[in-house]
C-alpha positions as a Markdown table, in Angstrom:
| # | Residue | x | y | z |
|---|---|---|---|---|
| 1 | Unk | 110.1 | 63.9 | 107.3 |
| 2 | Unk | 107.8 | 64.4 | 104.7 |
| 3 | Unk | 106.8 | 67.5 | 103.4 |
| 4 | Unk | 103.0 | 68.7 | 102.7 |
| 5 | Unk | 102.0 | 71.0 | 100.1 |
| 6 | Unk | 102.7 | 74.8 | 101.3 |
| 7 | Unk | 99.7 | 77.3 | 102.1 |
| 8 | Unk | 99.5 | 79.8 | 100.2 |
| 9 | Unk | 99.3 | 83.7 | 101.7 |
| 10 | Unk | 98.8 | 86.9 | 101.0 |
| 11 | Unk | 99.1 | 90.1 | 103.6 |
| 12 | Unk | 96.9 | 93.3 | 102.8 |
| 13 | Unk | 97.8 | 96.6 | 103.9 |
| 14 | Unk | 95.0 | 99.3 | 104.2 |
| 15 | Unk | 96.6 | 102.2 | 102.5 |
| 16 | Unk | 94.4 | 104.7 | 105.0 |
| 17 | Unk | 95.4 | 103.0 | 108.6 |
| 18 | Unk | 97.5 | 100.6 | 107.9 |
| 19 | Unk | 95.8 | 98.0 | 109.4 |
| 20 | Unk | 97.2 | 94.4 | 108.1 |
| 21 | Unk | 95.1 | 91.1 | 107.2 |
| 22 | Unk | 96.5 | 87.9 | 106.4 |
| 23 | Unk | 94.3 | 85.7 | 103.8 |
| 24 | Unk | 94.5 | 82.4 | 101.6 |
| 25 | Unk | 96.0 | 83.4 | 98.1 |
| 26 | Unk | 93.0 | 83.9 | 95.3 |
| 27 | Unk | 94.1 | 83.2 | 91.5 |
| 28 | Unk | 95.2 | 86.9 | 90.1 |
| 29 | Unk | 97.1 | 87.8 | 93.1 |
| 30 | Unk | 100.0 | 90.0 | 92.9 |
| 31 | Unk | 102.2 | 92.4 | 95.0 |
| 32 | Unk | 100.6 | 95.8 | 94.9 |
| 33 | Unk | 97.1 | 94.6 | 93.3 |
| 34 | Unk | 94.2 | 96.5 | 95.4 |
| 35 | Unk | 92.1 | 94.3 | 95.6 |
| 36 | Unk | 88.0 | 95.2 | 95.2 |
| 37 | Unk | 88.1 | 94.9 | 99.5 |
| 38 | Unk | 87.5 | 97.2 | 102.7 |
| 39 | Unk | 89.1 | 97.5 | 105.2 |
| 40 | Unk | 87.4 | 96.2 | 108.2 |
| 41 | Unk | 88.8 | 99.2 | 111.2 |
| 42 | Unk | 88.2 | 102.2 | 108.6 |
| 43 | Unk | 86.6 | 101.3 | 104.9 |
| 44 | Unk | 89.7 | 102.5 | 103.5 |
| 45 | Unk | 91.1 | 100.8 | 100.2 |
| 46 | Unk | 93.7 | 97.8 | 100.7 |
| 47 | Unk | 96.8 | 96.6 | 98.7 |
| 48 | Unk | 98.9 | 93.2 | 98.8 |
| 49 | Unk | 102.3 | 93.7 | 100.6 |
| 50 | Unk | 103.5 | 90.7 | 100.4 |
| 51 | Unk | 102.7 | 87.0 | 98.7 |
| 52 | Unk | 104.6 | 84.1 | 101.2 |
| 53 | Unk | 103.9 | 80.2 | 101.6 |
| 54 | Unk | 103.5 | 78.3 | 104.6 |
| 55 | Unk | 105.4 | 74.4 | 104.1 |
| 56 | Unk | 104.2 | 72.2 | 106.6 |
| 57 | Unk | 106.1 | 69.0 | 107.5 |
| 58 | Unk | 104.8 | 65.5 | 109.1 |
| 59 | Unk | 106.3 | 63.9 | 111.4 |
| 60 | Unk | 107.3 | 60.4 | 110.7 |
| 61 | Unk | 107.7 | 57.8 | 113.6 |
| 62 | Unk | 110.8 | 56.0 | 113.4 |
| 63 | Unk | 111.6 | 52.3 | 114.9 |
């Protein structure tokens, strides 16, 4: 199996309800940076939780 480059995520925690949003890492990301977004239930300010990768692997037939 071959592996393909990982996907990059970040989870964002609204610090008023707690709501959580998964998004594609940006350049300057960093557990605990608020980021300038808004939470989408309440307007309330968000933080990064947590940074993780996602590594795919391909299949390869075999004979």
């Amino acid at each position: 199996m071959m592996l393909i480059n990982p996907e990059i995520k970040v989870q964002l925690i609204c610090k008023e309800c707690g709501f959580k949003e998964i998004r594609d890492f940006r350049e300057g990301d960093y557990i605990s940076k608020e980021p300038d977004e808004k939470c989408e239930k309440c307007g309330g300010e968000k933080y990064i939780d947590i940074i993780y990768s996602i590594v795919k692997q391909e299949k390869t037939r075999q004979s």
